[in-house]
N, C-alpha and C positions, 0 to 999 in steps of 0.2 A: 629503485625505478623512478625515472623521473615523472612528473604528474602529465605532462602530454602524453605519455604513452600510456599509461593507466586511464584515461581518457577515452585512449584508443580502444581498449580494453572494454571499457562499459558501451561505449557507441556501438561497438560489435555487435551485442545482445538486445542496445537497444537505442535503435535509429533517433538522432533528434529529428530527425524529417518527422518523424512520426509525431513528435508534441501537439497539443489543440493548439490553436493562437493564441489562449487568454494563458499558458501555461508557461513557467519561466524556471526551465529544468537548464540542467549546465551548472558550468563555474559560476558559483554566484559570489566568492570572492577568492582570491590566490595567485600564488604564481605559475605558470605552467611549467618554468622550469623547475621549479623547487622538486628536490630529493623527497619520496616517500617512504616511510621505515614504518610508519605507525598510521594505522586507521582503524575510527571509530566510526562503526554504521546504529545507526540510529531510525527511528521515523520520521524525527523533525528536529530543528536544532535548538532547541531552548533552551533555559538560560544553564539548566543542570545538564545537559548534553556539554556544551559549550565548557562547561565549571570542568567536567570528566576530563573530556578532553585536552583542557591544561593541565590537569591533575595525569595525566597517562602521559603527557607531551607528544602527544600525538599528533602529525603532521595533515591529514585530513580528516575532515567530518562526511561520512557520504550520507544521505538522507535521501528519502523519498518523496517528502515534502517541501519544495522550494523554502528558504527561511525568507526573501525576496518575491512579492506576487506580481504586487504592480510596482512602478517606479516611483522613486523617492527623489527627493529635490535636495535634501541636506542628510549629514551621518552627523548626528552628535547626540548626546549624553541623555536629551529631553522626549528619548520615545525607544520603546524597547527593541525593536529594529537596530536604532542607532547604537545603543551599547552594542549589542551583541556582534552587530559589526565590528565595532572599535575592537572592543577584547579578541575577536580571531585575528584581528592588523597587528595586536599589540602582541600575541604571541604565536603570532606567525603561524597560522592556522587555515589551510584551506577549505573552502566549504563548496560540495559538489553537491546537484539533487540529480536524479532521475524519477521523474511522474508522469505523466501521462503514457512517455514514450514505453516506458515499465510494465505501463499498466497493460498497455495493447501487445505490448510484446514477451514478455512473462508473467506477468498476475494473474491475468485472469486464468490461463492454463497450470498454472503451478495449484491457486486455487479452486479448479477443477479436477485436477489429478487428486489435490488430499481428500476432495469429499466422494473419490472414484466415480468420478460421472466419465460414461461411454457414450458413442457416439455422438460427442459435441460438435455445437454450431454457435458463430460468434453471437450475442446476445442482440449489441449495438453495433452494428458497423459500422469503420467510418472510410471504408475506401475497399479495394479488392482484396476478401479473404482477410481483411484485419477489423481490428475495433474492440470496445470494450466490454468486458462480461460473457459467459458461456451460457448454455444449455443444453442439458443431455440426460443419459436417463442414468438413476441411480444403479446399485450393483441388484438391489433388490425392492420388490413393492414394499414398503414402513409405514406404520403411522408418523406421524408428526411428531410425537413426545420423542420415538425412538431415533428419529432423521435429528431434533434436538441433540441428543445424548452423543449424538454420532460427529455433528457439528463439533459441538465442545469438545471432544475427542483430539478430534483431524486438527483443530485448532488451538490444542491447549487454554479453553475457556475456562472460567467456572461457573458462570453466565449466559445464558443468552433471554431475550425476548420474543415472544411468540404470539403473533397474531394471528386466530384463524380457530379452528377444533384440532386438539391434540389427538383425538382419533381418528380423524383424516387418515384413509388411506393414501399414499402418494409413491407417483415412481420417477416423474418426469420432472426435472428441477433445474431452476435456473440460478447461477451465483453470478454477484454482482462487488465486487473488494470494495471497501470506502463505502458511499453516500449511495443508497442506490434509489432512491425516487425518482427518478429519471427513469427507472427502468422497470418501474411494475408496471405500466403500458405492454413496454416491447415483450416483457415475459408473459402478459395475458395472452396477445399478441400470439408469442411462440407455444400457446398452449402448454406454458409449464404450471402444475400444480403447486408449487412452491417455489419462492424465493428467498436465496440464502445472499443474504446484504448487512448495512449496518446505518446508521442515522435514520431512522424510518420514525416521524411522531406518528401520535396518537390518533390524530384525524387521517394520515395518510395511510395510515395500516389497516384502519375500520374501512376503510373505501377499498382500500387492494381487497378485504374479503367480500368486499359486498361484489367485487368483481369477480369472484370466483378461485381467487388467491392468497394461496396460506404466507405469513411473512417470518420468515425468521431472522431476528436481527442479531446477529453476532457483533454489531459494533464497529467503527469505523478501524479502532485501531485495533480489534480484535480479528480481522482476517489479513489488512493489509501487513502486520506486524511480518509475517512472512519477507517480505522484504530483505530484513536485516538476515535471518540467518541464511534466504539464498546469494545475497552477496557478497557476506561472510566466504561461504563455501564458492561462489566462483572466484573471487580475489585469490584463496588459497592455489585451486587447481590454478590458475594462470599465470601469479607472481607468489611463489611460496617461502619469499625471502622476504615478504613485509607479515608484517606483525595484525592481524586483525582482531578489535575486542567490539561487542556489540555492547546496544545497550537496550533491552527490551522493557521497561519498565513506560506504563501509559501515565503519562501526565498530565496535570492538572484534574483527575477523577477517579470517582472511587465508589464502587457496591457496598455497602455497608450490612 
């Protein structure tokens, strides 16, 4: 299949109308006619995604996270951007993201579906009936320790962080994929007892509970990691003549 129409394929699920302005989702480098036989989905392209990926000779890299933010004025040798461009030119390697658009149009429901929240409502809106992050109520009233266990569960953790009383009762919970300080407001806001996110310091967690908000942090790459094996599994149902290998491993950190 050639890459314009696998293109087509992702655009389906997830409108680039849909991207923020500051967000630089799409072909971020390739041919669109090139032949696809091989693709590697990933969270972001770095330098061992990229190394994989010549190692499989695999024809695309699809990511979540733009490898490209903002614009760049030169590609060479002296900044890690510029390799890692060079090395996809050099073996012919195309590199797709879908972010934001993902995020408002499968993440955050994919991510509410695994922690079973009913009757969801978008978190953040950002336009009619879309936007990012959910709220809705659990399948049952939990403390907090066992909403944890349940987390790590749905999510294949073996970690998380937790700020608040782990004997909190709670039923009404909001999930937020990626960074979600942004949205302990909107989830006080929506009267949720909890929120399940990830990037959350120390000072900003102490204040979500002084607000009345329990936090629980799965981590950035710990929920959005979903990603990879839902487009693993729609590339399959759609094109089931290309070959897909993920690669779930979180980089550059580690629990010790």
């Amino acid at each position: 299949m050639k890459l314009e129409r696998l293109i087509e394929l992702f655009n389906d699920i997830a409108d680039p109308g849909l991207c923020s302005d500051w967000d630089n989702s799409g072909l971020i480098a390739g041919d669109e006619e090139k032949e696809i036989r091989r693709v590697l989905c990933a969270l972001d392209a770095t330098d061992e995604v990229i190394d994989e990926a010549v190692e499989l000779k695999a024809d695309l890299i699809l990511t979540h996270h733009p490898l490209i933010f903002r614009g760049i004025k030169k590609v060479n040798n002296r900044d890690f951007t510029g390799r890692r461009i060079m090395k996809l030119v050099r073996n012919d390697i195309a590199c797709f993201a879908m972010h934001t658009n993902f995020d408002i149009s499968c993440m955050s429901d994919e991510a509410a579906d695994r922690l079973g929240l009913s009757d969801t409502k978008i978190l953040q809106p950002t336009g009619d009936d879309i936007g990012f992050g959910r709220v809705g109520n659990l399948s049952a009233r939990m403390r907090i320790d066992e909403l944890s266990e349940l987390v790590k569960e749905c999510f294949c953790l073996e970690h998380v962080k937790v700020f608040g009383d782990l004997q909190k009762s709670v039923q009404k919970a909001a999930i937020m994929p990626g960074s979600g300080a942004s949205a302990i407001n909107d989830s006080v806001n929506a009267k949720a007892e909890v929120l399940v996110t990830g990037d959350i310091g120390h000072h900003e967690g102490i204040d979500a509970v002084e607000k009345g908000i329990a936090i629980i942090d799965a981590g950035h790459f710990g929920i959005e990691k979903i990603f990879i094996e839902y487009m693993k599994d729609y590339i399959k149902r759609n094109a089931d003549d290309i070959e897909v290998f993920t690669d779930n491993r979180e980089k550059g950190f580690s629990i010790i």
